[in-house]
C-alpha positions in Angstrom: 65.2 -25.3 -14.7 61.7 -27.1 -15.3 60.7 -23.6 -17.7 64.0 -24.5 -19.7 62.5 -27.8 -20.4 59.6 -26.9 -21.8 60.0 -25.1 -25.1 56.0 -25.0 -26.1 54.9 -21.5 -25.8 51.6 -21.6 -26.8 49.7 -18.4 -28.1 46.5 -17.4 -26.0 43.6 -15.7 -27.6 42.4 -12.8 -25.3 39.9 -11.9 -27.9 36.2 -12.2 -26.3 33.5 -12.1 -28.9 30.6 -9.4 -28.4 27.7 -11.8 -26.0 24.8 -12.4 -28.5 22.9 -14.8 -26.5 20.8 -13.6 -23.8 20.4 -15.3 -20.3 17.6 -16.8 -19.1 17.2 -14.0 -16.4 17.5 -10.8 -19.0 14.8 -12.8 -21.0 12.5 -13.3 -17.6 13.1 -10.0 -17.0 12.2 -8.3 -20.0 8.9 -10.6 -20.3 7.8 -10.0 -16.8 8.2 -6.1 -18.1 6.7 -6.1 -21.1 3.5 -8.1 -19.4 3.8 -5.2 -17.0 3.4 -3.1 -19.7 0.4 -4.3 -21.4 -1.9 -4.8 -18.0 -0.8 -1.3 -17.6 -2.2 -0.1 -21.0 -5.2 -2.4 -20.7 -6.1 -0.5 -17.6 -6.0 3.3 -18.4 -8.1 1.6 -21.7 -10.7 0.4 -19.5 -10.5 3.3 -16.9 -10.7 5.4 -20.2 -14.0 3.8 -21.0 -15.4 4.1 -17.8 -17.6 7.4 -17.6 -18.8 7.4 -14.0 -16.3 9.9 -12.2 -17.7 10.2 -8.2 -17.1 13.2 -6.3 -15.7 12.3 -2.6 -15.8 14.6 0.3 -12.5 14.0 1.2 -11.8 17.7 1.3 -14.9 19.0 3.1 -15.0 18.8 7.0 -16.7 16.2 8.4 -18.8 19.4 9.9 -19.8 20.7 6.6 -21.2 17.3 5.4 -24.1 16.8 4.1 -27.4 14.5 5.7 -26.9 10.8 5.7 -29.6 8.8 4.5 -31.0 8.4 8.2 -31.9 12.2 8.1 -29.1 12.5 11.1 -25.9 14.7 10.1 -22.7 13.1 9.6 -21.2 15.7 11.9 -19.0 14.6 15.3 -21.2 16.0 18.1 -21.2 14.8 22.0 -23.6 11.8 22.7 -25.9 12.5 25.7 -26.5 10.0 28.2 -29.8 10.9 29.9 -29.0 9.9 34.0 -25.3 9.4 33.6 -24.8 12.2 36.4 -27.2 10.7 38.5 -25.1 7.3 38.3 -22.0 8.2 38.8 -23.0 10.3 42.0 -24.6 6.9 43.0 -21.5 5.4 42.6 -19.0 7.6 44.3 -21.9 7.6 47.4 -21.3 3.4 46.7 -17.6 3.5 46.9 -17.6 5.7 49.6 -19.5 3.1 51.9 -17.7 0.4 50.9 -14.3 2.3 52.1 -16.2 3.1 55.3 -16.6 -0.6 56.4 
């Protein structure tokens, strides 16, 4: 009854034009990139200018290593404690009293 009493049909538009205006995020994003960008390319420039290359001896074992500036190698070896045998056998002869009283 009340669509009866309305007559005005109006014509909708469904046409969307193309979006030419950009959002403020797609413009943050494309700034932050391009300053991305550039600190990039300013760093392999001044890595390019840069002619000291030093050798590492990451892939040597620590074994093979060469002196350190003490004049001691770099090499792991066991540290020697000169009368650690003769503590600890005055220690378990220690403990051993104090259990007895």
């Amino acid at each position: 009854k009340f669509q009866k009493q309305c007559t005005f049909k109006p014509a909708i538009n469904t046409y969307k034009p193309p979006r030419v205006q950009k959002t403020d995020a797609e413009r943050k994003r494309e700034r932050e990139a391009r300053i991305a960008e550039e600190r990039q390319r300013r760093e392999l420039e001044e890595l390019n200018e840069c002619s000291f290359q030093p050798r590492t001896n990451h892939d040597v074992p620590r074994e093979a290593r060469p002196m350190a500036r003490t004049g001691r190698s770099t090499a792991v070896k066991p540290v020697v404690v000169r009368g650690l045998a003769r503590h600890l056998e005055l220690k378990r002869h220690a403990n051993k009293l104090a259990e007895e009283h």
